[in-house]
C-alpha positions in Angstrom: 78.4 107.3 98.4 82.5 107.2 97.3 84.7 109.8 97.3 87.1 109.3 94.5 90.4 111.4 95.6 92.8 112.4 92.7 96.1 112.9 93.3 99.5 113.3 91.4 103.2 113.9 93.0 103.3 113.0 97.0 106.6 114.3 98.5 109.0 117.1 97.2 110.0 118.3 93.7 112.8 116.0 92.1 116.0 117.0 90.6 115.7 120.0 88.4 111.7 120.5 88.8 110.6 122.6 91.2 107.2 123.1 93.8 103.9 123.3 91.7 100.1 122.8 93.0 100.2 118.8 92.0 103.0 118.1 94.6 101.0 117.4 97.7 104.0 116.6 100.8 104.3 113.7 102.7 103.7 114.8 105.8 100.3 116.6 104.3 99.4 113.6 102.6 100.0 111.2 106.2 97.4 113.8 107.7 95.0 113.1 105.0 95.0 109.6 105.1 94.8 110.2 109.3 91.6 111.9 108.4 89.8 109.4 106.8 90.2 107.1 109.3 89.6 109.3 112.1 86.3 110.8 110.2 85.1 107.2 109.4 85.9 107.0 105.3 86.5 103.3 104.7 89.5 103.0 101.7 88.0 100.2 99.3 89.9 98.6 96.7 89.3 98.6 93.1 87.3 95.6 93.1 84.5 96.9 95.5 84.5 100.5 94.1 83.3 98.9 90.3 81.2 96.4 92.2 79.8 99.3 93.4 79.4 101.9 91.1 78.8 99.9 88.4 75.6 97.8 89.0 75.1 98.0 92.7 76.1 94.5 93.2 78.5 95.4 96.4 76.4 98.1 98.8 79.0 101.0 99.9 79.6 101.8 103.2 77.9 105.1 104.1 81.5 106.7 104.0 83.7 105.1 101.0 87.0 106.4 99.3 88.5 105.0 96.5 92.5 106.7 96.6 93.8 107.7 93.1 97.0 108.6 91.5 97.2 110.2 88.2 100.4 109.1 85.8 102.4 106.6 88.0 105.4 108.9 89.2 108.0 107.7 91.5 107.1 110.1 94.0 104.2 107.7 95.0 106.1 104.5 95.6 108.9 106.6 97.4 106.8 108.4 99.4 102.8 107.2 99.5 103.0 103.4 99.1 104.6 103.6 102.9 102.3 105.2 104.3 99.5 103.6 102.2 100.8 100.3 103.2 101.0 101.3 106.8 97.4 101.4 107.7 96.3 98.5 105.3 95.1 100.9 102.3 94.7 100.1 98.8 94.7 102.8 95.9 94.8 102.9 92.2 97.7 104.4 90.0 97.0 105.1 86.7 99.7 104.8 84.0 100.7 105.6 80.4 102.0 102.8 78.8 104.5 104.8 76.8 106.1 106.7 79.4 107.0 104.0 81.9 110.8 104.4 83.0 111.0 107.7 81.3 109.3 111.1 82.9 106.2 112.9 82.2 107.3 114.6 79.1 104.0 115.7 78.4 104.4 118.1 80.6 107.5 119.9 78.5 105.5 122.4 76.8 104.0 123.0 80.2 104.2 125.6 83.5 104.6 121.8 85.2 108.0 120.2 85.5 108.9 116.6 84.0 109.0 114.2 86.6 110.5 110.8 87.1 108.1 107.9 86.2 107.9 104.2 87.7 110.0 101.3 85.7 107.6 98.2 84.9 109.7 96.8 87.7 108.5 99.9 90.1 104.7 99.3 89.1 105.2 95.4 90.1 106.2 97.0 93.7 103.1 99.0 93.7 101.3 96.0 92.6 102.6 93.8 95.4 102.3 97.0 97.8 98.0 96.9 96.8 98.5 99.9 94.9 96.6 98.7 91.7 98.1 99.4 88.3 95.2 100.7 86.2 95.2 102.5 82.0 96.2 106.0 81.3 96.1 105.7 77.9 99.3 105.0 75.9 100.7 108.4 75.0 98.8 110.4 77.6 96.6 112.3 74.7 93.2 113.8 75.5 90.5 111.9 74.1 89.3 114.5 71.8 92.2 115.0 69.8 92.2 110.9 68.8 90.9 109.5 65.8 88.5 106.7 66.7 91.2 104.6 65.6 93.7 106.1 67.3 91.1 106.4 70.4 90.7 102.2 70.0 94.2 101.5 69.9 95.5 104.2 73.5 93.0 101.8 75.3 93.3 98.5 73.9 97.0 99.1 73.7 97.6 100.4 77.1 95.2 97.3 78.5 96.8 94.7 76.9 100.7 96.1 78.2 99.8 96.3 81.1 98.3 93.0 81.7 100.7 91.2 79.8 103.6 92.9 82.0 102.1 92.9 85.2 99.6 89.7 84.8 96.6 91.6 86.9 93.7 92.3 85.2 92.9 95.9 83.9 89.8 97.5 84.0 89.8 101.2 84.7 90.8 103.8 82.8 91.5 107.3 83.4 91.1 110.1 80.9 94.2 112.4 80.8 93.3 115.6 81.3 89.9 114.7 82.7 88.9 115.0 78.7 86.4 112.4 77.9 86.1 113.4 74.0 83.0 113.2 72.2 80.4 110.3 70.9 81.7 106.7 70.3 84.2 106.6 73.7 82.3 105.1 76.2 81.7 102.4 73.1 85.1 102.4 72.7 85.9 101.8 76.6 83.6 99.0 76.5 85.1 97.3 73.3 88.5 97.3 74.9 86.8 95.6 78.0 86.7 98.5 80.5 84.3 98.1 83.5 84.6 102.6 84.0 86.7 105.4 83.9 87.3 108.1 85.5 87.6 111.8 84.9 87.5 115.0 87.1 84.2 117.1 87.9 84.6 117.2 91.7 81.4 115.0 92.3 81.0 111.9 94.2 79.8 108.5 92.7 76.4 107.1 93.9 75.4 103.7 93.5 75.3 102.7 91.0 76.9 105.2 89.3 74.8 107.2 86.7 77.2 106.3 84.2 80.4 104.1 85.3 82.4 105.4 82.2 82.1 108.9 83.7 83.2 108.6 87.5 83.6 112.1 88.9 87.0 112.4 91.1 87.6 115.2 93.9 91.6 116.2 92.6 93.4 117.2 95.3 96.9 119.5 95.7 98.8 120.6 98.0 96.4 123.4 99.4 93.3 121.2 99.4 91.4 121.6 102.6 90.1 117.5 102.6 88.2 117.8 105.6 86.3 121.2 104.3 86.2 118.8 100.9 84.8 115.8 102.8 82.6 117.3 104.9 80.6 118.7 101.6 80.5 115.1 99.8 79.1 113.9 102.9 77.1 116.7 104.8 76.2 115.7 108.4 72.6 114.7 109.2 70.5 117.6 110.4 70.2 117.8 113.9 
């Protein structure tokens, strides 16, 4: 069984934005990852999570966590690489290509503040730091507002950027928004050379994974009660 945790912002609100659900604090986030090792949840890496999910070619451990972060903000080099790097943990960041070294300005029309995104040189540190730099898209559009064109070109596009500026191999995507559109996507991921993607559903992944294109995530915030969360992706055994 894996747990895929979604997060966004670590840390406090930056200049001019100010405290929503998405920022989860530091010190919050430190107990958190305390948990999972305390409780037993092994932290894979990208590689065995797909392995995994995908075809059953890696078994899981009985307890597995993939750790996610939703549109490469500065917060989580500033404040979650640390601690990630700490205790030996990898994670995943997914990015939009667009947006990189500018803020989320998706979020303009929004109840959420803008907030400062990682430089190409600020994903390499993630990179070297064994946060992986996975697709968000380009323009961080849900898939059911694109064209199949347009659809083909956010994840080809965003793939090839990213490998080419970062030269690690890409092969995750997240949908923004947790949208996963309608018929021809998951053709779509696969013709850009996606191994899965991930959206929302608060579910957990067995392997393999029903569907690897459709990898449920449990999104957490800055009230999210992860052991209460934990405990009910992985009940313990009857007594």
């Amino acid at each position: 069984m894996l747990a895929i945790l979604s997060y966004h912002k670590i840390g406090p609100p930056g200049p001019g934005a100010w405290e929503t659900w998405y920022y989860v604090p530091r010190r919050t986030f430190e107990a958190q990852l305390d948990l999972l090792e305390e409780v037993g949840w092994q932290v894979l890496d990208i590689g065995a999570a797909l392995a995994a999910a995908r075809d059953g070619s890696a078994r899981l451990p009985e307890r597995a966590a993939l750790l996610t972060f939703d549109d490469g903000y500065r917060s989580v080099l500033e404040h979650a690489a640390p601690l990630l790097a700490e205790r030996g943990y990898p994670a995943v960041a997914f990015v939009p290509t667009a947006f990189v070294g500018r803020t989320s300005e998706w979020d303009s029309d929004t109840s959420e503040p803008p907030e400062a995104l990682c430089s190409w040189d600020e994903l390499r540190e993630l990179e070297a730091l064994g946060i992986s730099v996975q697709s968000h898209g380009v323009t961080h559009r849900a898939a059911s507002r694109l064209g199949p064109t347009e659809l083909d070109g956010e994840l080809a596009g965003s793939k090839a950027q990213l490998e080419e500026e970062l030269g690690t191999p890409v092969e995750l995507f997240a949908f923004p928004y947790g949208d996963a559109g309608g018929g021809g996507v998951r053709a779509a991921l696969v013709r850009a050379g996606y191994r899965g993607a991930c959206l929302y559903g608060e579910g957990v992944v067995t392997e393999p994974a029903d569907d690897p294109f459709a990898l449920p995530r449990l999104t957490i915030g800055s009230d999210t009660d992860l052991a209460a969360v934990l405990t009910g992706a992985h009940p313990p055994a009857a007594s």
